[in-house]
NUTI-236495 format. One record per residue (C-alpha): x, y negated, z. Coordinates in steps of 0.1 Angstrom, whole numbers, plus 5000, padded with zeros to 4 digits. Layout:
BEGIN
XYZ;...
***
This chain:
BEGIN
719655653803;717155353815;719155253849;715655263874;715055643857;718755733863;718155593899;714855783905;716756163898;719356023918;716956023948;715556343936;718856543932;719856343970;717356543990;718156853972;722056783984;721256694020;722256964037;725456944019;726256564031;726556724068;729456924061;732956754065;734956564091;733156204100;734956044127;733055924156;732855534159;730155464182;728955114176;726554834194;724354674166;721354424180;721654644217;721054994194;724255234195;724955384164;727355664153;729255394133;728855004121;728355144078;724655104071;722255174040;721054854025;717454804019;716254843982;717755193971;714455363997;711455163992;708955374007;710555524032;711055934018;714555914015;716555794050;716856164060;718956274032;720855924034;721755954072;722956304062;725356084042;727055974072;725555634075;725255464111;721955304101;719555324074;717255074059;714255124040;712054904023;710854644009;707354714023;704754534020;700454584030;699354693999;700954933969;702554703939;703654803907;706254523908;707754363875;707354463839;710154703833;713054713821;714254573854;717054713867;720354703843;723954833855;726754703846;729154923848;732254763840;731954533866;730454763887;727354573895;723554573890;720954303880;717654373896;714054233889;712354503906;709954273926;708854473953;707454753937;706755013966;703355233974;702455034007;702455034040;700255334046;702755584025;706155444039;704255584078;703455864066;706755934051;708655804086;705856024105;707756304084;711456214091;713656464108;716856164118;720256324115;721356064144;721255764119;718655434134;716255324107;715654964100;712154894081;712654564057;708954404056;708054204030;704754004013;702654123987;703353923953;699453783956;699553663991;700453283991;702753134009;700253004035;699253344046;702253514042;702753544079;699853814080;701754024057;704454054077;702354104107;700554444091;703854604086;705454504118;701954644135;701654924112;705155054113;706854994150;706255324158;708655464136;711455204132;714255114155;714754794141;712954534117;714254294088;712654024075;712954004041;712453594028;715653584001;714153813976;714953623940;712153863923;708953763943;708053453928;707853153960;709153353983;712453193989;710752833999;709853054032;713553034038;712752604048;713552524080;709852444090;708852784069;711353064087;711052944121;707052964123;707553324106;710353424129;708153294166;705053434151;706553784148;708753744177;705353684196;703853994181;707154184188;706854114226;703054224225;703654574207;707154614235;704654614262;702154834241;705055124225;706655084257;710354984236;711354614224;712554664191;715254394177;714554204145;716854074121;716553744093;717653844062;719053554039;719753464002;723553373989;722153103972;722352803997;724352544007;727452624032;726252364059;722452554060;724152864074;725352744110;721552594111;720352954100;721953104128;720652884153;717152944146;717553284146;718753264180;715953004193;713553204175;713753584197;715453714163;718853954172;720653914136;721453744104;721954014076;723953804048;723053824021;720553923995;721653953958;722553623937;721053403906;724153323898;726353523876;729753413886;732253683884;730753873852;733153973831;730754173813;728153943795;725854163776;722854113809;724553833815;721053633806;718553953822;716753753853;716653883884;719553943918;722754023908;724754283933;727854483935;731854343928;731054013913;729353933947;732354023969;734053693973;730953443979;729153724001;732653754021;732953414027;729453364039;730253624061;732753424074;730653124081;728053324098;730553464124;731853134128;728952964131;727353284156;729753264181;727953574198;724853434192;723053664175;724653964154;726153944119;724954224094;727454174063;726054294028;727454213990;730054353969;731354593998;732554843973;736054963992;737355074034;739454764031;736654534023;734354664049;737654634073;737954264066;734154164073;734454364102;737954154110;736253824103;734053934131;730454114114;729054354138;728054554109;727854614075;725254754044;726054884013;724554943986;725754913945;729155053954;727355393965;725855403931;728955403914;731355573940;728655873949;727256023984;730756133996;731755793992;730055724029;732155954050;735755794033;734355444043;733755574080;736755764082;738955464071;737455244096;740655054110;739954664123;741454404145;739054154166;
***
């Protein structure tokens, strides 16, 4: 079966299941994330809910946060398909999805509708594939505007490899006038929603070791709370299995697991306390998530690893939690 059909009636057949996902021992692991406290540090990556319709039946999973999105203003079709290819032997996925989601105005109405089964939801913003550069800034502004009702907490999403351009908004002189322009905005809709929500920057894998400690700094100068490293890769080191080997587009899941942890590293190292460290990439096992959280991540996202391992997956991962500071 197509993989992006296969994943659609796995959404479908999820919120039939939902009520199911509740039952079962989850430990309690209260955790502080960007000044929120969650039920536990295991969050839903962005990508898997793009407009928004799914996070009840995904914090029924036993996730501590969930994250929908990519939004963006207006509805987009995204990229010609076929566009999403799994891999299953090395349990990973190549994606070219390009932001396909049915804008703004759908992903409120489908938060105005959410129930929350004691999960926080993060809302990854994003620009349309016709807004240029130059004006991207007002993208991101609609969503943050249109959506801060119903979020807890926002990521900025800059380290997409599908949206054509939009990883030259991860230059120095690029991220930091996004980041203070919506940190500005931020502080005028606290004052107006009466709650200051956090924000987080999140980055690609592809970049050189020495940009990250810089990254962190300006996310700190910049009013942001958190780094969530990373996005999915261009590269295709780690691929044992070569038959999508030339498909474009981000590559996720296992292969990832050894760059993304030691980027995970760097961030902590480089953080200090800072700002908070989201880890995301190739997290496909307890011990793995155990490690990042060892090497000093506040939290951590998943995503390709729940395709292959299933909902129940969620609740093993919490329940295995076992890390040393």
């Amino acid at each position: 079966m197509d993989g992006e059909k296969s994943h659609d009636l796995s959404l479908a057949a999820m919120d039939a299941a939902a009520p199911l996902f509740k039952l079962g021992r989850l430990q309690s692991q209260p955790h502080k994330l960007m000044g929120m406290t969650l039920a536990n540090p295991i969050g839903m990556a962005a990508g898997l809910d793009k407009n928004g319709a799914h996070a009840d039946a995904l914090g029924a999973m036993g996730f501590g946060y969930v994250e929908v999105g990519t939004i963006t203003p207006k509805p987009q079709a995204g990229n010609p398909k076929p566009r999403l290819f799994r891999l299953v032997h090395d349990e990973a996925i190549i994606n070219r999805m390009g932001f396909n989601n049915h804008g703004v105005e759908v992903m409120a109405r489908n938060l105005e509708r959410r129930k929350n089964f004691g999960y926080k939801l993060g809302v990854n913003i994003g620009k349309n594939k016709d807004t240029p550069n130059e004006s991207a800034v007002n993208d991101y502004l609609i969503c943050l505007e249109r959506l801060y009702a119903y979020a807890d907490y926002f990521t900025v999403n800059i380290s997409s490899p599908n949206t054509p351009g939009l990883r030259d908004l991860q230059g120095k002189d690029s991220r930091r006038a996004l980041m203070n322009t919506l940190a500005e905005r931020r502080e005028k809709l606290a004052t107006r929603h009466g709650r200051h929500l956090p924000m987080a920057l999140k980055i690609a894998p592809d970049m050189l070791d020495e940009e990250f400690a810089e990254i962190v700094d300006d996310v700190a100068e910049c009013g942001f709370q958190a780094v969530i490293g990373t996005n999915t890769t261009n590269s295709r080191t780690g691929l044992r299995n070569n038959a999508y080997a030339n498909e474009t587009g981000g590559l996720s899941g296992a292969p990832l697991t050894h760059r993304s942890r030691k980027i995970c590293q760097s961030l902590c190292e480089a953080s200090a306390g800072k700002v908070d460290i989201i880890s995301v990439g190739g997290i496909d096992r307890v011990e793995e998530v155990n490690r990042r959280m060892s090497l000093g991540a506040t939290a951590v996202q998943v995503y390709t690893a729940l395709i292959y391992n299933g909902p129940w997956w969620v609740k093993s991962l919490v329940n295995g939690l076992n890390y040393a500071r």
